[in-house]
VOGU-3710 file (C-alpha; in Angstrom, 3 decimals, decimal comma):
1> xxxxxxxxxx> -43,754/-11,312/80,817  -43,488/-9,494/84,044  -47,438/-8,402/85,742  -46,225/-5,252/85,786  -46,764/-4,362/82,891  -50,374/-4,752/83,158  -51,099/-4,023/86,900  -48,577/-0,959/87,660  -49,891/1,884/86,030  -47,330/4,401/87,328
11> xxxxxxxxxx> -44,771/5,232/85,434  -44,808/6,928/82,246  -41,821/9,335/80,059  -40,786/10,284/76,718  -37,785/9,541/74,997  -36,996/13,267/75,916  -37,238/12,464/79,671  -40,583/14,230/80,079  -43,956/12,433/81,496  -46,248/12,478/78,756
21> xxxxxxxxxx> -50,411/11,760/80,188  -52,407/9,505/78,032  -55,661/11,390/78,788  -54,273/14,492/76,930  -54,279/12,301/73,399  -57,351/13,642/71,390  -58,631/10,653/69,406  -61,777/10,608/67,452  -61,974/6,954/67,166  -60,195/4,145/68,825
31> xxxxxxxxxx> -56,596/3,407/67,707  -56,217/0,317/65,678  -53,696/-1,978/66,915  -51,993/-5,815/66,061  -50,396/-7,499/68,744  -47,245/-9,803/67,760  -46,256/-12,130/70,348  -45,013/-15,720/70,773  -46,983/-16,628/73,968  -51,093/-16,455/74,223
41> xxxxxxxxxx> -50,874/-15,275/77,613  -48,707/-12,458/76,879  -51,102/-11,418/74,131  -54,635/-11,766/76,083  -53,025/-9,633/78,526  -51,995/-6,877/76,220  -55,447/-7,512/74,720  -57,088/-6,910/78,373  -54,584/-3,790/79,263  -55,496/-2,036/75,821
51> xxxxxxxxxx> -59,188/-2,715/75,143  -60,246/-2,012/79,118  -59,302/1,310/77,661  -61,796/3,187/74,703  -59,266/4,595/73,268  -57,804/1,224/71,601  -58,899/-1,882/70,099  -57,039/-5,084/69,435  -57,608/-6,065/65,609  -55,879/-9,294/65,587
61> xxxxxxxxxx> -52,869/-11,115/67,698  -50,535/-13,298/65,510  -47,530/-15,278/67,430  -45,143/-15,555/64,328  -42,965/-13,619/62,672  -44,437/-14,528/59,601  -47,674/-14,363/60,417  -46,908/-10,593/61,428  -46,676/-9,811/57,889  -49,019/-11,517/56,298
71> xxxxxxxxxx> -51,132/-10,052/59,283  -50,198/-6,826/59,350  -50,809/-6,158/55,251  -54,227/-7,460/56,131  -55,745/-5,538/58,454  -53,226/-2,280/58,182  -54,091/-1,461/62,212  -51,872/2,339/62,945  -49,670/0,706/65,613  -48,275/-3,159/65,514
81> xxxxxxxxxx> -46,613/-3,828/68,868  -43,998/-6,443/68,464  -42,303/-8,403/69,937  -38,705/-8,876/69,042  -38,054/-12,542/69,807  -40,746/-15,111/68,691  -40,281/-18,369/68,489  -36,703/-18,695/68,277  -36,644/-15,734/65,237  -35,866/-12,410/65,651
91> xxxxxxxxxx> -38,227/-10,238/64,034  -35,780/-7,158/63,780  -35,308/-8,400/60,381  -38,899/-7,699/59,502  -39,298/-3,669/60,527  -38,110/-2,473/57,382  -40,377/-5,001/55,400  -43,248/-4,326/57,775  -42,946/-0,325/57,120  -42,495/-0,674/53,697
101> xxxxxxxxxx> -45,684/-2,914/53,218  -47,896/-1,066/55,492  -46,383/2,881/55,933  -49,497/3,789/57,942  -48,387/0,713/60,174  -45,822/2,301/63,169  -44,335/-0,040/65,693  -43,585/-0,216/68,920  -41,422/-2,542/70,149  -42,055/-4,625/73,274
111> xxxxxxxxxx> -39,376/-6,499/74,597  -37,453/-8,191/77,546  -34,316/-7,064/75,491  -32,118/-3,873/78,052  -29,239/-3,928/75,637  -28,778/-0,316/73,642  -27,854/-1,904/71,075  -31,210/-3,545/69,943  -33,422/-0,179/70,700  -30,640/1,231/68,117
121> xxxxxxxxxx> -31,344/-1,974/65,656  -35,067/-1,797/65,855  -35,364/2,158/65,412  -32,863/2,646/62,432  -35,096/-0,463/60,981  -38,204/2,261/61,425  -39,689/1,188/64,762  -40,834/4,203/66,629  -41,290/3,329/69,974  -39,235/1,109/72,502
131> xxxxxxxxxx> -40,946/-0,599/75,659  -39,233/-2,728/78,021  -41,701/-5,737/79,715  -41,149/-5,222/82,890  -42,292/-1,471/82,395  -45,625/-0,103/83,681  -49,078/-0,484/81,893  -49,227/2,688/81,169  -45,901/3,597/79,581  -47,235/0,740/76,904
141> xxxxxxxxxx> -50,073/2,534/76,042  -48,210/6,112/76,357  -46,020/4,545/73,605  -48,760/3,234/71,735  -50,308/6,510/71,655  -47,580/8,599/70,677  -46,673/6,356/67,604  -50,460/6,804/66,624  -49,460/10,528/66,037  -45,984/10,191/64,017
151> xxxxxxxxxx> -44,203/10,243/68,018  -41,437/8,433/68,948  -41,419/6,789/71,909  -37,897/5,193/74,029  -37,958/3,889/77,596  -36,051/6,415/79,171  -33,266/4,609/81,029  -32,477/3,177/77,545  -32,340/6,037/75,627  -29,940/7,447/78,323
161> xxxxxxxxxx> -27,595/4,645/77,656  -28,031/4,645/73,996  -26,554/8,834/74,421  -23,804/6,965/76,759  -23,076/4,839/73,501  -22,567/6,476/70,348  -23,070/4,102/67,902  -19,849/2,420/65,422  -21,080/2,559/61,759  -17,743/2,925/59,571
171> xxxxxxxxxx> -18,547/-0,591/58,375  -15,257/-1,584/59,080  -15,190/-5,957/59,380  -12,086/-6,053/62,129  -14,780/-3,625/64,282  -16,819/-7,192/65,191  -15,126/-9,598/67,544  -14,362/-13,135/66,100  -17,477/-14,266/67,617  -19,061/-11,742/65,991
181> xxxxxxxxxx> -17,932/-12,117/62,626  -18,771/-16,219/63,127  -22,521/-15,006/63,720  -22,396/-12,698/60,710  -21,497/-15,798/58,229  -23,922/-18,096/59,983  -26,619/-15,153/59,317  -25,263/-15,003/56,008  -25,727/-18,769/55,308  -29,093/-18,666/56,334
191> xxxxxxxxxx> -29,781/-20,033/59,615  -31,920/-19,350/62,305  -30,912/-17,373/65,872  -31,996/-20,882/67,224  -29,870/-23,110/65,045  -26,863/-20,568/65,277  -27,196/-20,849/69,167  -27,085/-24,878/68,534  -23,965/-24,607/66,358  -21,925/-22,592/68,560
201> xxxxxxxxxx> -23,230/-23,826/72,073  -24,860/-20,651/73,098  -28,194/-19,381/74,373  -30,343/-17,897/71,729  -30,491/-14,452/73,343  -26,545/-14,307/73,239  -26,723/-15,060/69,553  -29,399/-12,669/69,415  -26,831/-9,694/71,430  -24,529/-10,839/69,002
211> xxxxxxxxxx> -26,812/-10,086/65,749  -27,688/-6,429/67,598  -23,756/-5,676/68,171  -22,970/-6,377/64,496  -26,032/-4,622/62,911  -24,723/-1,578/65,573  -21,584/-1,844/64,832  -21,596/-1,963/60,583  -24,920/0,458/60,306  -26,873/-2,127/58,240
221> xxxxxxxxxx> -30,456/-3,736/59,870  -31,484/-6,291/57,573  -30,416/-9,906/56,684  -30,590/-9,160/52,928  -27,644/-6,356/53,564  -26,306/-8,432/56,444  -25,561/-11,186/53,571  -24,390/-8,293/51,231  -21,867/-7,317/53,334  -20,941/-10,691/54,422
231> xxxxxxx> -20,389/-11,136/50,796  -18,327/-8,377/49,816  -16,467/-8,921/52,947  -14,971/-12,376/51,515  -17,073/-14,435/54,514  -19,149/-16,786/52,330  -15,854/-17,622/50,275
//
């Protein structure tokens, strides 16, 4: 993860384009907060950035995405910040599952991931907020305190390319390319991002562009639906 995110504290805005000031949230107590992240050193700095502030504390990290579950539905913190790629699994599939365990639980979304399309993924799944790592410290914690308080938070030169790209959801198959729709029946058959990126010779965070532009592109977020459609669609014939 870039340092900037932990030693540039200058840069801060709303999904609507405005600054929003951290100092301004009124919080009795400190917010409660997971941390979901496949590298230690990425999570003690998170852990440092947040708790050197008394308006947070760190309840637990957890570097799996199924540990983030089983994590999360113990300790129900008010934000989880997540990471979307953890060791070699995308945990987009796990938003819906996450809000539905834990509906006090919003998330915020920390990732090295620019592309529209997985902002789009993650917030239809019921993320709320949308941080790139190379962003400031304090646009994480803006984030993490708007999402305390039911806000929605989107780094602002995504959200102006997610305007820029309306998103395709007619569901129509011949809408993914044939690299696409090979990704779809791999998902479908249950493997991995990392063993699809084995099978087809590519890098897992092209498989993982892939996954985004299909969910995108047929409206549907997770890989029970992904294999419904895949399904109806004739690809597991």
């Amino acid at each position: 993860m870039s340092s900037s995110i932990i030693e540039e504290p200058d840069r801060r805005a709303t999904d609507t384009g405005e600054p929003v000031n951290p100092a301004d949230a009124s919080v009795s107590d400190p917010i409660t907060v997971v941390l979901a992240d496949d590298h230690k050193v990425v999570r003690s700095g998170l852990r440092v950035l947040l708790e050197s502030d008394g308006r947070f504390t760190v309840l637990a990290e957890v570097g799996d995405v199924a540990g983030v579950v089983e994590k999360v539905r113990a300790c129900r913190p008010q934000v989880l910040v997540l990471d979307l790629n953890m060791g070699g699994d995308s945990s987009l599939d796990s938003i819906p599952q996450l809000r539905a365990d834990s509906p006090e639980t919003q998330i915020v979304v920390l990732t090295m991931q620019e592309d529209p399309a997985f902002a789009r993924a993650a917030l239809r799944g019921g993320a709320v907020g949308y941080v790139l790592k190379d962003a400031a410290g304090d646009e994480l914690m803006s984030a993490v305190l708007l999402a305390a308080s039911g806000q929605t938070y989107l780094n602002p030169q995504l959200g102006a390319r997610l305007a820029a790209q309306p998103a395709q959801q007619d569901g129509r198959l011949d809408n993914l390319s044939p690299r696409e729709t090979e990704v779809l029946k791999l998902i479908a058959l249950g493997h991995t991002n990392t063993e699809i990126a084995a099978s087809l010779f590519l890098s897992v965070r092209t498989v993982e562009s892939h996954r985004a532009h299909i969910q995108q592109k047929i409206g549907l977020t997770t890989r029970a639906e992904l294999v419904g459609y895949a399904r109806e669609h004739g690809l597991l014939d």
